[in-house]
N, C-alpha and C positions, 0 to 999 in steps of 0.2 A: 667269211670273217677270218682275218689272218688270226695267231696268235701272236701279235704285239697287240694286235687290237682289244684281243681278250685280257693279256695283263696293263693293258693301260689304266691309268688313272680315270678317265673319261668314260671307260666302258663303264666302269665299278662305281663312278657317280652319278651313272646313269640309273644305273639298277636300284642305286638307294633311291633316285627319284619316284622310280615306279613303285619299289616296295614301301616307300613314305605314304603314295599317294593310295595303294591298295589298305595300310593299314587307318588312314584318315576312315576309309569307307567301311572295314571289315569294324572300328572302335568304334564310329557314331552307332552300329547295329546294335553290338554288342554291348553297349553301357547303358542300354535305352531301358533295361528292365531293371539294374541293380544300380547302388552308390557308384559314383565315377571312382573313389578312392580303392574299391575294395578290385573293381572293372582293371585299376591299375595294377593291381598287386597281383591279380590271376595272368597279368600279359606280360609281370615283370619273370613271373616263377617260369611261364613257356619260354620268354627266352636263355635266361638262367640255363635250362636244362637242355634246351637246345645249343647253344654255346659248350654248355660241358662235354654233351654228345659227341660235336668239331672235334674239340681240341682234347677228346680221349681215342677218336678214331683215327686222328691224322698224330698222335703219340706228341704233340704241342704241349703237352702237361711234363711231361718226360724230361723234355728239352729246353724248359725254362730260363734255367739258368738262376743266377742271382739277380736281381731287383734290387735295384739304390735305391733309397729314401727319400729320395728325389722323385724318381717314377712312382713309388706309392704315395705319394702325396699329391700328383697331381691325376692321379689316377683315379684318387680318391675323391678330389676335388671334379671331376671331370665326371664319375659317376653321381655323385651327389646336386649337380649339376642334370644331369639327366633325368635324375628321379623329379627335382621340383618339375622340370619342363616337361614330365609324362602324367605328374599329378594334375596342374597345371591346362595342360591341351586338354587329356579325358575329361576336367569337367568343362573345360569350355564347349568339349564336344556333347556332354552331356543336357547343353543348356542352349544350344548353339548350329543352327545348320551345320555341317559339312565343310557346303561350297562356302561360306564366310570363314569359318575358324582355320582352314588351311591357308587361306591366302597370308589372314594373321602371324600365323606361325614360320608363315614362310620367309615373313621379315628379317628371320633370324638371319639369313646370307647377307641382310646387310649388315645387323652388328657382329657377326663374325668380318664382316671385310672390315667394320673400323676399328673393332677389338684386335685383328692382325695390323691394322696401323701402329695403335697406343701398344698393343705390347710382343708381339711378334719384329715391329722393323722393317712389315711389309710394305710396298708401295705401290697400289694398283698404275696401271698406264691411264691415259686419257681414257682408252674406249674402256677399261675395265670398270671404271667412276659410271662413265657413262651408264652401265649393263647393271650396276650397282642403283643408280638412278632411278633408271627403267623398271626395277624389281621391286624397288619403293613404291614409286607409281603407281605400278599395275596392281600391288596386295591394297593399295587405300583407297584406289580406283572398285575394286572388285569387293571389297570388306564394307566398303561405307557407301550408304545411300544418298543420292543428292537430293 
């Protein structure tokens, strides 16, 4: 594996794939004894502290810089954002196979493609629609029983 390949985009959205799909399996385990809410709050504090661990080792805290009110706002909006979508997943995962509730969630690539339409400016190509399609397909194909 070259190092372009390692800081490409591609590799790194790879990896959230796998680690998405490691945490679908590692959260249906682990919410199975306790409230999905509280299930959330213990996974929000590991990452919390894990992130601060990063960004005190690699001196990211140091080097900050200033933050416009601009970035904290949609930073904020963007974490707040996350939290419902973790409250959210966990209890579906708490109520909910697995293999069904991930394909669910996975829907989310398409309203991020039409949310970068309305407010991003973006324009998928022909095959991107398409792969946009197909990912539609395959979560209501794979979610819903005929």
């Amino acid at each position: 594996m070259s190092a372009d390949t390692v800081w490409s985009w591609q590799f790194w959205a790879l990896l959230s794939a796998v680690f998405a799909a490691l945490t679908a399996v590692f959260a249906k385990i682990g919410v199975s004894d306790i409230d999905s809410d509280l299930a959330t709050f213990i996974r929000t504090i590991v990452v919390l502290t894990s992130l601060a661990a990063i960004l005190l080792a690699t001196g990211k805290f140091s080097n900050a810089g200033p933050i416009s009110t601009r970035t904290w706002i949609f930073l904020v909006l963007s974490g707040l954002g996350t939290g419902a979508s973790w409250l959210c997943y966990f209890r579906a995962l708490k109520i909910g196979p697995a293999s069904l509730v991930a394909p669910i969630d996975k829907l989310s690539v398409v309203f991020v493609a039409l949310f970068a339409v309305m407010f991003l400016g973006e324009r998928p190509s022909l095959n991107g629609w398409l792969g946009i399609a197909l990912i539609a397909a395959g979560a209501v194909l794979i979610a819903f029983k005929a």
